[in-house]
GUTIVEX-166691 format. One record per residue (C-alpha): residue in three letters; y, z, x. Coordinates in steps of 0.25 Angstrom, whole numbers, plus 5000, padded with zeros to 4 digits. Layout:
alaYZX/...
// end
This chain:
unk496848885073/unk497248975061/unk498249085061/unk497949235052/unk499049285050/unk499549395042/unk500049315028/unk501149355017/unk500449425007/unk501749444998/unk502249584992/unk503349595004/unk502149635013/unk502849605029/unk501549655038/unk500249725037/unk499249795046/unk497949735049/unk496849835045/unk495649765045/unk495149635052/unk493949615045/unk493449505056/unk493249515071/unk493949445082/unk493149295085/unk492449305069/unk492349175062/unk492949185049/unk493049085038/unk494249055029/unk494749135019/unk494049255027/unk494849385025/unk494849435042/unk495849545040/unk496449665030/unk498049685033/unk498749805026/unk499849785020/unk500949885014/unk500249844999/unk498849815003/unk497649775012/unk497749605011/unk496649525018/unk496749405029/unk496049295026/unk495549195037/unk496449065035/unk495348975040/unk493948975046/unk493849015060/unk493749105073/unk494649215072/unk495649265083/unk496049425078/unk497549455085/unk498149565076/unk497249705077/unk496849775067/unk497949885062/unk499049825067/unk500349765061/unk500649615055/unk501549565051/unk501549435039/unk501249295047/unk500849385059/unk499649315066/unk498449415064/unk497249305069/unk496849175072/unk495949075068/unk495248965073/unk494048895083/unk493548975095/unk494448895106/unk495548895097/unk495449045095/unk495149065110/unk496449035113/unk497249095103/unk498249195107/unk498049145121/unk499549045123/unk498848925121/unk499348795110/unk498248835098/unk498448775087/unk498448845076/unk498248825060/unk499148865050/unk498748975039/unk498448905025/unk499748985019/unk500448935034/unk500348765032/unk501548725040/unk501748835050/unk501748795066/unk500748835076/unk500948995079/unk501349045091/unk500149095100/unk500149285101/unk500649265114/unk501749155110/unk501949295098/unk502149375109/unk503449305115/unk504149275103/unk504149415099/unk505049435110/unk505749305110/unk506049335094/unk506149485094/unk506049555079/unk505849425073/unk504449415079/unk504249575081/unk502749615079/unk502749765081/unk502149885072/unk503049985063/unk502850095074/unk503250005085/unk504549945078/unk504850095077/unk504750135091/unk505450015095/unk506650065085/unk506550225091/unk506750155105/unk507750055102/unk507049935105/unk507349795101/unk505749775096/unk506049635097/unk506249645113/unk504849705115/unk503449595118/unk502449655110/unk501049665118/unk500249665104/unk499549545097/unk500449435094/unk501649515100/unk501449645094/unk502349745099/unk501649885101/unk502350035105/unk501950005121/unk502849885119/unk503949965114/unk503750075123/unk503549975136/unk504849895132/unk505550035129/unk505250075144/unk505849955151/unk507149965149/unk507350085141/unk508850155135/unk508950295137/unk508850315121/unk507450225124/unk506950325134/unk507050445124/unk506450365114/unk505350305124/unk505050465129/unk505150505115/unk504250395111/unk503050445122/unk503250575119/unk502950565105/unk501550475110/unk501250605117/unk501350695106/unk500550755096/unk500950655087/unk500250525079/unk501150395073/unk500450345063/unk501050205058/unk501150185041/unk500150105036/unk500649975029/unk500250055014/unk501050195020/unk502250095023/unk502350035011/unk502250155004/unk503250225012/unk504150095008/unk503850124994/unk504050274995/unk505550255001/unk505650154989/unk505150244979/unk506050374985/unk507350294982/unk506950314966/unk507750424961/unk506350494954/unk505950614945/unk504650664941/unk504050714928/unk502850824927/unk501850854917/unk500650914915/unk499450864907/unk498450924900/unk497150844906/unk495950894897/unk495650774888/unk495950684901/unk494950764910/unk493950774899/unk493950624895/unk493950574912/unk492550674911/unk492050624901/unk492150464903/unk492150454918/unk490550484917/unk490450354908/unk491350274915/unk490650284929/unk489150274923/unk489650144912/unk490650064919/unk490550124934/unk492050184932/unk492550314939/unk493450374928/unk494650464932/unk495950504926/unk496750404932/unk496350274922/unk496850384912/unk498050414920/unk498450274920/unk498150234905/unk498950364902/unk500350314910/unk500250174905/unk500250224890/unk501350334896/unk502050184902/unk502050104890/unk502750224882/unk503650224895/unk503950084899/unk505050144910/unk504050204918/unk503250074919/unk504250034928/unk505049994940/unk506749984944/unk507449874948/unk508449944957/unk509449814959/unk509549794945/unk509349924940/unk508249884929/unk506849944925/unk505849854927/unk504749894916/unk503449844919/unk502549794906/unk501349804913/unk500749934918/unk500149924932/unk500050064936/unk499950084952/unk499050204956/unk499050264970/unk497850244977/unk497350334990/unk497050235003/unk496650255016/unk498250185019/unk498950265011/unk499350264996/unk499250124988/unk499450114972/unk498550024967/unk498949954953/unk498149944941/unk498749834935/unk498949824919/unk498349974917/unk498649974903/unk497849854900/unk496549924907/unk495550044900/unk495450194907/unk494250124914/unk494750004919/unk495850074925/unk494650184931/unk494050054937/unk495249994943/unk495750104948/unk494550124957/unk494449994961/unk495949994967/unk495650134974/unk494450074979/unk495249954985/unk496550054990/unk495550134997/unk494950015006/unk496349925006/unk495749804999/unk496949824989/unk497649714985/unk499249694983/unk499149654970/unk498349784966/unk499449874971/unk500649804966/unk501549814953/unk501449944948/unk502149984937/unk501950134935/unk501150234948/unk500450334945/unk499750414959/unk498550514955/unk498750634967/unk497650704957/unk496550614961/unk496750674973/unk496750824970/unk498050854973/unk499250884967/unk499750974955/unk501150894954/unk501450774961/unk502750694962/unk502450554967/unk503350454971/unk503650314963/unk502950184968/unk504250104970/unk504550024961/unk503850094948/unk504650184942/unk503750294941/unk502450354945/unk501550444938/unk500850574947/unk499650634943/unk498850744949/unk497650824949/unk497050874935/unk496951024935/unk496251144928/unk497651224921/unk497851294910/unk498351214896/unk498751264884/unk498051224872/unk498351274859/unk499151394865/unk497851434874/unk497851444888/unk496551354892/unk496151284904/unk496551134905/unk496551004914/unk497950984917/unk498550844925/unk499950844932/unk500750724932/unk502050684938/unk503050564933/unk503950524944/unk504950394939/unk506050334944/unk507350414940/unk508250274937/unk507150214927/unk506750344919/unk507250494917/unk506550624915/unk506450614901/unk505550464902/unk504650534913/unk504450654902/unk504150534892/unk503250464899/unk502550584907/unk502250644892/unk501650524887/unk500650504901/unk500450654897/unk499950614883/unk499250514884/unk498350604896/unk498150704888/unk497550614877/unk496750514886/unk495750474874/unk496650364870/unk496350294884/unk495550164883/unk494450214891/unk493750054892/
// end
């Protein structure tokens, strides 16, 4: 019998949530079959089926797992009859596991998650936190879950049996907040990472640059070539490809800001290439997608990529390598209509991140007259060690040019 299990899939990643098993208990599947979608705190991995057989499902959907947790099992209809049950099956080793022993049975799971206390812990954030409010050793309680899994009853069951006086006030409080008019809703595994990346990012000592620039010949070229875009080469044009192309010229011309800091040995770590990370709605939170090598690509390329990697943040098919080494952020809060100035925070490690909100209807001067113009906001925020005010005024004027002259943009 063969063992799913939960496999290293590198980047640091230490657990996931199941989201999706995308076959049902007792199916038939074949090797190499993908049964099962795990979030991560980078992405949406698939699980494939190690080898051809029944399968045995023993870890729900949308709960916690951790790497080399045991998610299904595999094999013949009397072998997986009696999996889970205590009895000696023999099982098969994963093709990346040739020389591990025969697992241990849920039930056997069970046991040694007492007997070895935190080293074999299987429990949620939320429960490991309640455990800590009431001052209980985690690794004392049995979990009553699949493979041993401890939930909140455990805790609060072990809690009552033999409880300090500190643990009563913790238990009352504990029901009392279950009572109330209250919801705890547990982070994803894409709010935790970016909550990581947030304190990361706030340890920067930062400053942000403002500018304002004058959008009539961007708008008037987006409505004049997004129409032949979409009907010759099935493109949706917008400002961003322009965006992009803009801030990689405005990079080469400031290679500081194209950039990360290695804090240890106090070094700027200029990046040759020029992956620009974009921030991406999705249903779990925010994601920045890459687009590798943007200044290698034309104004559609870059339209065509960028919908593509929406499309896959929006239904969590994104991969890692589509969301990893960034060299330079920019977050667009004005594809969503809001927003006159915003300060956004740096994705650790760049240096810098580029904000860009909504086009508006103000008026410009041109040629000492008053007239009515399309106007974009725009906000540098960079990392205070690696450049000053006086970069961020370099770099945000040059962006600013080369927006306000976008003919010189390779459209194909």
């Amino acid at each position: 019998m063969e063992i799913i299990k939960f496999v290293d899939i590198g980047e640091g990643i230490t657990e996931g949530r199941i989201q999706k098993w995308l076959v049902k208990d007792g199916d038939t599947v074949k090797e190499d079959q993908a049964v099962a979608q795990v979030e991560t705190d980078k992405a949406v991995a698939s699980i494939p089926a190690p080898a051809s057989g029944i399968i045995k499902i023993v870890a729900k959907e949308g709960s916690d797992i951790k790497v080399g947790g045991v998610m299904a099992y595999l094999g013949s209809k009397d072998e997986i009859s009696k999996a889970g049950t205590g009895e000696d099956v023999p099982l098969a080793n994963a093709k990346s596991d040739k020389t591990i022993k025969p697992q241990q049975s849920p039930v056997q799971n069970k046991q040694a998650v007492s007997e070895d206390h935190d080293k074999r812990v299987i429990a949620p954030p939320s429960v490991r936190h309640m455990a800590e409010e009431l001052g209980i050793d985690i690794g004392n309680v049995k979990g009553s879950g699949p493979n041993g899994r401890i939930t909140l009853d455990d805790v609060k069951n072990y809690s009552t049996k033999k409880p300090t006086d500190s643990q009563k006030g913790a238990v009352a409080a504990a029901s009392s907040a279950d009572n109330a008019d209250i919801e705890r809703l547990p982070l994803s595994p894409t709010r935790k990472a970016m909550a990581k990346n947030m304190e990361l990012s706030w340890q920067m000592p930062t400053a942000s640059h403002i500018d304002l620039i004058n959008a009539n010949a961007l708008f008037g070229v987006v409505q004049k070539e997004k129409e032949k875009t979409l009907k010759r080469l099935n493109v949706k044009l917008s400002y961003l490809p322009f965006i992009i192309k803009a801030a990689v010229e405005a990079l080469k011309e400031n290679p500081n800001f194209n950039a990360s800091y290695d804090r240890e040995k106090q070094e700027i770590i200029v990046k040759k290439h020029y992956n620009i990370g974009i921030a991406a709605e999705a249903p779990d939170g925010l994601k920045v997608v890459v687009i590798k090598d943007s200044d290698k690509k034309s104004i559609v390329e870059l339209a065509k990529e960028l919908d593509e990697l929406h499309k896959k943040a929006l239904d969590r098919t994104i991969s890692l390598s589509e969301m990893k080494d960034s060299s330079f952020t920019i977050t667009n809060v004005g594809s969503l209509g809001g927003g006159f100035i915003a300060i956004p925070v740096i994705n650790y490690p760049d240096v810098a991140i580029l904000g860009i909100t909504l086009i508006r209807d103000m008026p410009v001067v041109d040629e000492d007259k008053i007239v009515p113009g399309k106007v974009l906001p725009f906000t540098v925020t960079f990392d205070h060690r690696v450049v000053d005010g006086a970069e961020a005024v370099k770099f945000g004027n040059a962006f600013k040019s080369y927006m306000e002259d976008p003919e010189f943009l390779d459209m194909l």
